[in-house]
DOMAR-815656 format. One line per 10 residues: number of its first residue (from 1); their letters; for each residue x, y, z of N, C-alpha, C, O. Coordinates in pm, whole numbers. Layout:
BEGIN
NUM) a) X:Y:Z:X:Y:Z:X:Y:Z:X:Y:Z | ...
//
This chain:
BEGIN
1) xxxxxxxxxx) 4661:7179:6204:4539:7100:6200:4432:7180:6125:4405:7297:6151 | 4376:7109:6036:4242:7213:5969:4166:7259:6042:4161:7380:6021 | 4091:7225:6134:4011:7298:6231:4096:7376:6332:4039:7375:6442 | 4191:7430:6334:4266:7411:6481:4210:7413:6570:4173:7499:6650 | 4194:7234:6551:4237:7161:6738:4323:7175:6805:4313:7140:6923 | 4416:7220:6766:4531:7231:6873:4575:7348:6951:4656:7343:7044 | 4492:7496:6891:4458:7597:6971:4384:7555:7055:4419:7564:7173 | 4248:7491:7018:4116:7463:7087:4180:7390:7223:4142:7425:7334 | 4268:7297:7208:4310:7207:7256:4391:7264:7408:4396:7210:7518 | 4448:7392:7358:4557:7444:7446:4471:7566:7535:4516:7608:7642
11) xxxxxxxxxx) 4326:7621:7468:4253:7644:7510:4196:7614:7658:4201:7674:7766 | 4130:7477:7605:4091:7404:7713:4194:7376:7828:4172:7397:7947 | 4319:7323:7771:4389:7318:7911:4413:7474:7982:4439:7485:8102 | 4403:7569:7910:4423:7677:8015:4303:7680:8096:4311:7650:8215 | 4183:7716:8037:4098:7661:8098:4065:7528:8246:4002:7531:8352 | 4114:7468:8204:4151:7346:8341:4220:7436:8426:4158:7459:8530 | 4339:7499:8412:4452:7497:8457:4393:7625:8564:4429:7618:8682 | 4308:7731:8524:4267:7800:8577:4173:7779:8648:4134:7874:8716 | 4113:7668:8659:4005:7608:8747:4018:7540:8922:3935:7525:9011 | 4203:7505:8908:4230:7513:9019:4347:7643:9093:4450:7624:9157
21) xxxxxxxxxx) 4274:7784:9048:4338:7849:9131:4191:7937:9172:4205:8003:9275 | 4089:7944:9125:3975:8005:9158:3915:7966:9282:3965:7959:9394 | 3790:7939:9238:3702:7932:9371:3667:7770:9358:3599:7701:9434 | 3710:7747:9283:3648:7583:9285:3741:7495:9372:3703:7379:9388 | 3873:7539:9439:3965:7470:9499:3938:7529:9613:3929:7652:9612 | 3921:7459:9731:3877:7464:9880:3997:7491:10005:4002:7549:10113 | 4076:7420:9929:4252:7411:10007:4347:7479:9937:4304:7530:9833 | 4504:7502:9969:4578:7525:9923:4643:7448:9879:4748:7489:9829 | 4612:7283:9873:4674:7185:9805:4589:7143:9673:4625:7052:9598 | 4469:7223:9653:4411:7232:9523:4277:7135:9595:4177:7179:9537
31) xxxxxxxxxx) 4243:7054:9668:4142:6970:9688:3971:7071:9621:3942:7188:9645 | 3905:6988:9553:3786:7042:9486:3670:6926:9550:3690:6814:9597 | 3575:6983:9535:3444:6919:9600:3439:6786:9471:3377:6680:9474 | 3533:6844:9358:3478:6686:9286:3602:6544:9330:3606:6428:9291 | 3682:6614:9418:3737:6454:9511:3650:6452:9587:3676:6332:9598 | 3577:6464:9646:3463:6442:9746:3390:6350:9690:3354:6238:9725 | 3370:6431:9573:3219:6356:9486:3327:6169:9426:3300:6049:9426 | 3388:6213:9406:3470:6074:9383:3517:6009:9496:3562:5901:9458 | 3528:6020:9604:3523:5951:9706:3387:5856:9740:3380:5737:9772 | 3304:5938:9725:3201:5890:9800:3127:5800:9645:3049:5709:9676
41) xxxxxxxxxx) 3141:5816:9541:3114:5725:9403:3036:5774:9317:2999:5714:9216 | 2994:5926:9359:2888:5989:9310:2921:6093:9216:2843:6183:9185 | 3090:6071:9152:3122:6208:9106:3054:6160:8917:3054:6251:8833 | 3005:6026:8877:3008:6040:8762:2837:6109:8685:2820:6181:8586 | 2766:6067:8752:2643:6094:8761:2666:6311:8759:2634:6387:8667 | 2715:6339:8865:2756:6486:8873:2838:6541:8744:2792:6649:8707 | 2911:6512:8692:2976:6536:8603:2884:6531:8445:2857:6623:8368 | 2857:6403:8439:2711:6424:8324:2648:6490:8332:2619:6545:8226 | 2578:6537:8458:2462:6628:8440:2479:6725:8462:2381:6798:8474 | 2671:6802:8486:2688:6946:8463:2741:6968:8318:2761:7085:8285
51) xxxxxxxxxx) 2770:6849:8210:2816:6843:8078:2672:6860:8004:2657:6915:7895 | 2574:6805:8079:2447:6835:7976:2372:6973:7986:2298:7035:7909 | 2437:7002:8151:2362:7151:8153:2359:7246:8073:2270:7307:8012 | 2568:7257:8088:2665:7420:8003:2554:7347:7851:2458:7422:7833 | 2555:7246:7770:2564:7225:7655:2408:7290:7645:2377:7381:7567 | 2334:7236:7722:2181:7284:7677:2194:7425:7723:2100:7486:7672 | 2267:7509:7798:2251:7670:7823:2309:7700:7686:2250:7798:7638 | 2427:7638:7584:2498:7693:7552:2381:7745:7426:2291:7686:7367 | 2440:7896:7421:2319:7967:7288:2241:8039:7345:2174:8109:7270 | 2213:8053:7506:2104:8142:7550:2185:8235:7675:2120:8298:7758
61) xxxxxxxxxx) 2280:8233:7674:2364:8336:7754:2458:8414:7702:2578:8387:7712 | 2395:8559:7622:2494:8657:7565:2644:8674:7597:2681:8757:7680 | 2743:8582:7519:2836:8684:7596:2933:8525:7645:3050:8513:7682 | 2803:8401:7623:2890:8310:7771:2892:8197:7705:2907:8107:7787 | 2882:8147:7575:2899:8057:7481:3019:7957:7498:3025:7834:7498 | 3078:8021:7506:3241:7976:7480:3258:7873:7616:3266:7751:7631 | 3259:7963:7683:3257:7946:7847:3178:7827:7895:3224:7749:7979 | 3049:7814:7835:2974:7696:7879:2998:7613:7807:2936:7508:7822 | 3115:7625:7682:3147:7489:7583:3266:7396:7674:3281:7274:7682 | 3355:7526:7750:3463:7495:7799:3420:7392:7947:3474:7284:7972
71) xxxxxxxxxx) 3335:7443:8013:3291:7403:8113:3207:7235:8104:3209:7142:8185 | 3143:7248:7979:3102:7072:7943:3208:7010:7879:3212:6889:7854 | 3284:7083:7855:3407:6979:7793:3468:6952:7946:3448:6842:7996 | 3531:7041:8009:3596:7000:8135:3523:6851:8226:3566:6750:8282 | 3355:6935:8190:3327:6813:8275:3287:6598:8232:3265:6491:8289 | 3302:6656:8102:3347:6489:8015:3457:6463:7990:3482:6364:7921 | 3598:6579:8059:3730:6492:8045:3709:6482:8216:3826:6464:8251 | 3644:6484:8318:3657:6464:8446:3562:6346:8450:3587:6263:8537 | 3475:6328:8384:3419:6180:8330:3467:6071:8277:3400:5968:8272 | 3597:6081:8229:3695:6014:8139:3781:5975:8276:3823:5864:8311
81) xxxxxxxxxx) 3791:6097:8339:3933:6036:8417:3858:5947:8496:3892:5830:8514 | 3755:5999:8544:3683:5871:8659:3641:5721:8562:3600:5611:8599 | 3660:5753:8482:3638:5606:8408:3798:5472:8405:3824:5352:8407 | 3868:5625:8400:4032:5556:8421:4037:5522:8547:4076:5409:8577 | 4012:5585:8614:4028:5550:8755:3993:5412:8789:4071:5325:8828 | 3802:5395:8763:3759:5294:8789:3849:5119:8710:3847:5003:8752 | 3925:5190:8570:3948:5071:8539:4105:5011:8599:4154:4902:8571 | 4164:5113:8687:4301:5096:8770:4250:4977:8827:4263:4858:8796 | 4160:5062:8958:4095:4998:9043:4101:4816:9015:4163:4725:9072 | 4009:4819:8904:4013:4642:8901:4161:4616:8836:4196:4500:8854
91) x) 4241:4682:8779:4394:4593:8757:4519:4547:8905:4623:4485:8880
//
């Protein structure tokens, strides 16, 4: 790919992939506070406004660029899935 997207790409999923063995998973079956937030209907609103955060930090944290690109991307493909979700729902 000319840009490689498809590093970028494999990037990000490590990225994901490492997100449920840290601190963001509560259980040992992986459960994260953002099934919570999707339970209760409130995860999409949360998810936008941690995609606009990393993006507006990104450039003013030496060192953490990357990291806050990875982190607003994660949180507009967790925006995506709740969009899939919602459109199951009505099929």
């Amino acid at each position: 790919m000319k840009y490689k997207e498809d590093k970028i790409l494999e990037e990000i999923k490590n990225y994901i992939k490492s997100t449920y063995g840290e601190h963001y998973s509560t259980t040992k079956d992986g459960f994260q506070v953002q099934d919570m937030l999707r339970q209760l209907g409130i995860d999409k609103d949360f998810c936008q406004a941690n995609a606009i955060k990393y993006l507006c930090r990104y450039g003013k944290k030496d060192g953490k660029n990357r990291k806050d690109l990875l982190k607003a991307i994660h949180y507009v493909i967790l925006l995506l899935s709740s969009e899939d979700a919602d459109k199951e729902k009505l099929n």
